[in-house]
C-alpha positions in Angstrom: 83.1 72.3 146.3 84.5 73.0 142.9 86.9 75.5 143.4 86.2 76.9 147.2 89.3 78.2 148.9 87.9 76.5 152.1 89.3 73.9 153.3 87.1 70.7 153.4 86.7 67.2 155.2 85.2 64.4 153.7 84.0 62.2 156.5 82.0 58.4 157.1 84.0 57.2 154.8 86.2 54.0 153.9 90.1 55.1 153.4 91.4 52.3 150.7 95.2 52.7 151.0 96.8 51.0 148.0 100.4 50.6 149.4 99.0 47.4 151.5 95.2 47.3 150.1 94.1 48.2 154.0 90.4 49.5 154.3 90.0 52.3 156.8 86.1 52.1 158.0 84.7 55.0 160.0 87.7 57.5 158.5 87.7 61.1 157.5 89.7 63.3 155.6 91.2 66.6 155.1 91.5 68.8 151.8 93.2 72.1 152.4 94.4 73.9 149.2 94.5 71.3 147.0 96.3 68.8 149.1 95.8 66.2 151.6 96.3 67.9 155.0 95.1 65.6 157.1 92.7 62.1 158.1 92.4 59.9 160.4 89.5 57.2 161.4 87.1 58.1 164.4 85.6 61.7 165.1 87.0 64.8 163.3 88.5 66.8 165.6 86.4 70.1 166.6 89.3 72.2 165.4 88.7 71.1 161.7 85.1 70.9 162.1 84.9 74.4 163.5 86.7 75.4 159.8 86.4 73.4 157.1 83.4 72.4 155.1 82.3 69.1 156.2 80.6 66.4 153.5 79.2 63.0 154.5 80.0 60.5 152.3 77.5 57.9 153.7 80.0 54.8 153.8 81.2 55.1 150.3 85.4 54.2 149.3 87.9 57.0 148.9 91.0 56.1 147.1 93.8 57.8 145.5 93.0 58.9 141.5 94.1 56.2 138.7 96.9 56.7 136.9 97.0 55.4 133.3 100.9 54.7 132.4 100.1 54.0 128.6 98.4 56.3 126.5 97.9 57.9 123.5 96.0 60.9 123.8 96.8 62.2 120.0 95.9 58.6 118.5 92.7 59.5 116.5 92.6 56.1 114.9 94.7 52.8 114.7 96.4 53.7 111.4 98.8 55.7 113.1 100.8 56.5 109.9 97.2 58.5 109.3 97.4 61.0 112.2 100.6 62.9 110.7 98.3 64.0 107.5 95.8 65.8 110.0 95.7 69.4 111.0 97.4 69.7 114.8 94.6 71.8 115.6 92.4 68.9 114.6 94.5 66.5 116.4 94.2 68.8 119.3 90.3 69.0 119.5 90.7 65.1 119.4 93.3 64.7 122.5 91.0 67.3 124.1 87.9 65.2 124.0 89.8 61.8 124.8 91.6 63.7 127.8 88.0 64.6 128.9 86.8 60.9 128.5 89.7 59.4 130.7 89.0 62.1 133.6 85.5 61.1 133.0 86.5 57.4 133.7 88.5 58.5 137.1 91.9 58.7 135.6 93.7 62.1 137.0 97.1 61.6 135.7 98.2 59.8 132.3 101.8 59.2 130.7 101.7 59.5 126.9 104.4 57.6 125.6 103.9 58.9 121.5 102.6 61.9 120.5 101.6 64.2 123.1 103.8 67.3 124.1 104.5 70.2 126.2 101.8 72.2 124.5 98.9 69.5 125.5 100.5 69.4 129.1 100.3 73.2 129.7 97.1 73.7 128.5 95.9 71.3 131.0 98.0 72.7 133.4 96.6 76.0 132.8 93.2 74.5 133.0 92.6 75.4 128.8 91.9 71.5 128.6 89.9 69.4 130.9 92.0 66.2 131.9 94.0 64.2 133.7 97.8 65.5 134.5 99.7 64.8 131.4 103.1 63.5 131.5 104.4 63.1 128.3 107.4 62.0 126.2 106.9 63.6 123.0 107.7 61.6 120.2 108.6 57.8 120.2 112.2 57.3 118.7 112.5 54.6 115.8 114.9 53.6 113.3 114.0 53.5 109.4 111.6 50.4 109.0 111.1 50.4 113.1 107.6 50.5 114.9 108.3 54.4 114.9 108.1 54.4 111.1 104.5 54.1 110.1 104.9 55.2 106.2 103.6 52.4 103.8 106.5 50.5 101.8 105.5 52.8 98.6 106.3 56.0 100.3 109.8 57.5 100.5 109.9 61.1 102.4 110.0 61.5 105.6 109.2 63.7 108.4 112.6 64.8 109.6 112.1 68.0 112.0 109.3 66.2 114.1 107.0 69.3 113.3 104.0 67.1 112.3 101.3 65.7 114.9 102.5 62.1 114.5 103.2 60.1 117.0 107.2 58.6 116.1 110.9 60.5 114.9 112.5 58.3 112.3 116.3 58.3 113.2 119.3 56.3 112.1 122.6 56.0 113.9 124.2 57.2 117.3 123.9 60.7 116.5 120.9 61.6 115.3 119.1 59.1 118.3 120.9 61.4 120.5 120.4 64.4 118.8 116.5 63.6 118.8 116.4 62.5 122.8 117.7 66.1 123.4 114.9 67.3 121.1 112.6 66.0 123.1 114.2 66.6 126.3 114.5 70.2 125.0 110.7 70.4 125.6 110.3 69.1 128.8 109.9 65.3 128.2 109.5 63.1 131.4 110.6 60.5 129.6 112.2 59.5 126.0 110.3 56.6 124.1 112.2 53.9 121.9 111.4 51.6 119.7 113.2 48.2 121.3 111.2 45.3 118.8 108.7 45.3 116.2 105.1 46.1 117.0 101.6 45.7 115.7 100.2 49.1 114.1 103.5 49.7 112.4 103.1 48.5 108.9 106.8 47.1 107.4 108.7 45.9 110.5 108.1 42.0 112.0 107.1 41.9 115.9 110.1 39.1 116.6 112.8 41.8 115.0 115.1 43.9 117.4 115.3 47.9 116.5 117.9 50.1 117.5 121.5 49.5 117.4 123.0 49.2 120.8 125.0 52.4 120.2 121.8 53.8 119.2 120.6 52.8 122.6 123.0 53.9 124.7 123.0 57.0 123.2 119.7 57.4 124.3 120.2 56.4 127.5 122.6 58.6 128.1 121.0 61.5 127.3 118.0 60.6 129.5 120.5 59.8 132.5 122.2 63.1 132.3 118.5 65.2 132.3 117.7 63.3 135.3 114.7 61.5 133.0 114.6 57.6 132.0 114.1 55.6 128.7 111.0 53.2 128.2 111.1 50.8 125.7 108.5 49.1 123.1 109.8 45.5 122.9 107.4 42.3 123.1 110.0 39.3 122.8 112.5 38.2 125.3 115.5 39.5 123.0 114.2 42.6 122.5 113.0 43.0 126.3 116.1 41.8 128.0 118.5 43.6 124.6 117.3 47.0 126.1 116.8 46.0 129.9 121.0 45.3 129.8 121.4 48.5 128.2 119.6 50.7 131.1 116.0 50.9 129.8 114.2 51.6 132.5 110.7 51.0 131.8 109.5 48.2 129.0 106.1 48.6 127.7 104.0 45.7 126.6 106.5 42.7 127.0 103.6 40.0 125.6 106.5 37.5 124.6 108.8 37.3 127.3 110.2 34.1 129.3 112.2 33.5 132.7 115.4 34.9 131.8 113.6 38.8 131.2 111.9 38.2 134.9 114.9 38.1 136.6 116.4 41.3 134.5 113.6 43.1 135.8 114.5 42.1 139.5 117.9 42.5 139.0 117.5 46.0 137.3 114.6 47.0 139.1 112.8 48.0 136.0 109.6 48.9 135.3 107.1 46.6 133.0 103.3 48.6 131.6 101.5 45.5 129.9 98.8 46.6 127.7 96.5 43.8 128.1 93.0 45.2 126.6 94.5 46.5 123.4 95.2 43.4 122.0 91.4 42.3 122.8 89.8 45.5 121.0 92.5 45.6 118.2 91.3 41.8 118.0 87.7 42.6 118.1 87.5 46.2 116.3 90.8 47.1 115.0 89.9 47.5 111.1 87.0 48.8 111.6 89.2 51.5 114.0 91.7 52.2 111.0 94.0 49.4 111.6 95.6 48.5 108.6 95.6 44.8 106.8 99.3 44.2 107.5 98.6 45.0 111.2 96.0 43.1 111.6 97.4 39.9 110.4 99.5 40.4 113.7 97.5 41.4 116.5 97.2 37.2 117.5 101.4 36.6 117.4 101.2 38.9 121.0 97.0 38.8 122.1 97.2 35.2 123.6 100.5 35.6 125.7 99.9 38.1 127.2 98.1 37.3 130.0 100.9 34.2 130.9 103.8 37.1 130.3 101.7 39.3 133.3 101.3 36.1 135.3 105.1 35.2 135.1 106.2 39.0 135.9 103.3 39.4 139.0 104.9 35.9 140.2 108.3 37.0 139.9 108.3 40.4 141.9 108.8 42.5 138.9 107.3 46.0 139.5 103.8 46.0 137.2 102.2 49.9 136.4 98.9 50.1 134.8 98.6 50.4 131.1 95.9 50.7 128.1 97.6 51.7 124.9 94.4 52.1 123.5 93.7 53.7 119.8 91.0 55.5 118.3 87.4 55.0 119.3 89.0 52.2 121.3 89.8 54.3 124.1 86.7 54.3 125.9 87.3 50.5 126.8 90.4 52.3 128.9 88.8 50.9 132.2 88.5 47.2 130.8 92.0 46.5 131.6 91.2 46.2 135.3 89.0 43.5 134.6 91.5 41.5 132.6 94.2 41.8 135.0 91.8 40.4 137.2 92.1 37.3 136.1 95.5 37.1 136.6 96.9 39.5 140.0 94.7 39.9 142.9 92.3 43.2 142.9 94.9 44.8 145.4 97.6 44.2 143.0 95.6 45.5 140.2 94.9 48.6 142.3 98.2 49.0 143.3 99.8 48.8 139.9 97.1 52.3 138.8 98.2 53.9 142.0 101.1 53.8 143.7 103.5 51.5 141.5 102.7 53.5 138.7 103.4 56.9 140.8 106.6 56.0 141.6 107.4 54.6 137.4 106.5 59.2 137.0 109.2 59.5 139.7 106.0 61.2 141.6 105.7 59.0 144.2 104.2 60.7 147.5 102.6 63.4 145.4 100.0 61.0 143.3 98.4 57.8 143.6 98.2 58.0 147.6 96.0 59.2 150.6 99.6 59.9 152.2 99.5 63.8 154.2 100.9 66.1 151.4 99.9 64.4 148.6 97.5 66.0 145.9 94.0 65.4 146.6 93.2 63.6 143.4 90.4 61.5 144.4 87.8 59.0 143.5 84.7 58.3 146.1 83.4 54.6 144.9 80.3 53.1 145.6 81.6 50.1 146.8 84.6 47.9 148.1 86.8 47.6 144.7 89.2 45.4 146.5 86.3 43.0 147.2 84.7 43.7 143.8 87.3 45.4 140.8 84.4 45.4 138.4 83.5 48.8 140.1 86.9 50.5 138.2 86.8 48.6 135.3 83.0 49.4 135.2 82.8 53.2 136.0 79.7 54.7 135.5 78.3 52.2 138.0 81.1 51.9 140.2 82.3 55.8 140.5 80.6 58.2 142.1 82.6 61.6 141.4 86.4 62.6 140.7 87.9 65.0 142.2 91.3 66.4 140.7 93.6 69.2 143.5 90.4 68.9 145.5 87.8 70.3 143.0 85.3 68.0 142.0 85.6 67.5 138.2 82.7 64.7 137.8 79.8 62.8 139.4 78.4 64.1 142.9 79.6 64.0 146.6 
């Protein structure tokens, strides 16, 4: 049913709804140009039958698409300071064959939060590039020395225009923060990225510093505010996370270090946290052999065994999770462990939730992804298997995930 203009109901199947993890036994459903036009549980009515293509499931799940709210699409290896010295068009066959690989893995819609632009999005809009639906943010905003800035201490120049295919925009003071946010809001950015704390892959800074002056902040934030878009922060301690939280970050991404106090900042400013959990296990396990450089990997452990307690605390505290992988490299293809580790922590609905719906509504595309609500896109996963009962089936796809479909069309595996 790849791309037939008749309309088609997929029936004996189990609905999984991730709003309140209900499983709808005995259900069918309707895809009419593109979209979700209609289901229901019980007998399809004869005047859809007497239309539409019909396609028996045989029992199997159907659930909304994943949604991955922390990628990197352009990161060809874990020395990030490396990816700047490449070709684009090189770095563009690479995004193109890790978009592939994350449709592959039943993700059909992913937020870049460094180093993808407008260009990757269109040409997988205009179907150039076979992928999930790229939301992206440009280029990551950092000051000099910041987690943005990934030249080695010995070298001096800098990339000032943001022409290059790395993944940060080194920027110092009010005005040239703001003038780069409106750079990247110039191109259509969903978001603008800023660097809130040190981080791991950046080579000079120290993960327990705070980046970014508060007017350098709020500068920021107010140029997202008036383009209708919001800023997401990288911060990992407590400072850093509640620092940018009080100054109308919306979304913080990774958070491994934070206590109590950031918990209820969350609540109160009912922001957004994307914890990266399997990262830290692959940069732990692989990361120089992935590119990461020495002075990264010496701190890769100061945030890999909190974080789990810091996703624990913020699932107990009501603050609104979204799914995340923040994966580098060859690394990627371990995209669909971080189901599995969350497991540990949230219950599978949670888990499920935070790739669906929660994470829909962090894109401001609530109703349109990451549901089997009437009117949303049919961007679809048919699972062999209950994944509420068992999550292993996500975070293990090619035994759990029998096809993808993406607007309807079926992009991988069989019906």
């Amino acid at each position: 049913m790849s791309d037939h203009p008749r309309p088609t109901v997929l029936t004996n199947t189990t609905l999984l709804d991730p709003e309140d993890g209900a499983l709808a036994p005995g259900s069918w459903l309707l895809i009419e140009d593109g979209v979700i036009a209609a289901r229901d549980t019980g007998d399809v009515p004869a005047g859809i039958t007497d239309r539409a293509e019909t396609v028996d499931l045989a029992g199997a799940t159907l659930m909304p698409g994943l949604i991955d709210a922390h990628v990197h699409v352009t990161a060809l290896s874990a020395d990030l300071g490396s990816v700047s010295d490449h070709s684009p068009f090189y770095v563009a066959a690479y995004a193109a064959g890790s978009l592939s690989a994350m449709l592959e893995r039943g993700f059909t819609t992913v937020r870049d939060v460094g180093g993808a632009d407008w260009g990757l999005a269109l040409a997988v809009e205009e179907g150039l590039l076979e992928g999930p639906r790229l939301i992206f943010g440009g280029k990551a905003l950092s000051q000099t020395g910041g987690h943005g800035d990934f030249r080695p201490r010995g070298r001096h120049g800098k990339d000032g225009d943001g022409c290059c295919p790395g993944a940060g925009l080194v920027c110092d003071g009010p005005i040239e923060f703001r003038r780069a946010a409106r750079e990247q809001l110039r191109t259509g950015a969903h978001h603008v990225k800023v660097m809130l704390s040190g981080g791991v892959a950046s080579p000079t800074d120290r993960i327990d510093s705070t980046q970014s002056s508060e007017d350098e902040l709020r500068a920021v934030v107010e140029e997202a505010e008036a383009a209708n878009r919001y800023v997401t922060g990288h911060a990992y301690t407590a400072r850093a996370v509640n620092r940018g939280l009080r100054l109308g970050v919306r979304c913080i991404e990774h958070g491994n270090l934070i206590d109590q106090s950031s918990v209820e900042l969350f609540v109160e400013h009912g922001a957004f946290l994307v914890p990266t959990l399997v990262t830290y296990r692959e940069l732990s396990r692989q990361g120089a052999e992935n590119g990461l450089p020495a002075e990264s990997q010496a701190k890769v452990d100061t945030v890999l065994h909190r974080g789990l307690e810091a996703l624990r605390m913020a699932h107990e505290g009501g603050v609104r999770l979204a799914f995340g992988t923040d994966l580098l490299g060859g690394m990627q293809e371990h995209q669909s462990g971080e189901f599995a580790i969350r497991g540990q922590v949230q219950p599978a609905a949670d888990v499920i939730r935070s790739a669906t719906t929660e994470a829909a509504a962090l894109l401001g595309l609530e109703g349109e992804i990451g549901t089997l609500r009437a009117g949303a896109r049919a961007d679809l996963l048919i699972v062999d298997g209950d994944p509420i009962a068992d999550l292993s089936l996500l975070a293990e796809p090619e035994r759990g995930v029998r096809a993808v479909l993406q607007g309807g069309s079926l992009r991988r595996g069989r019906l």
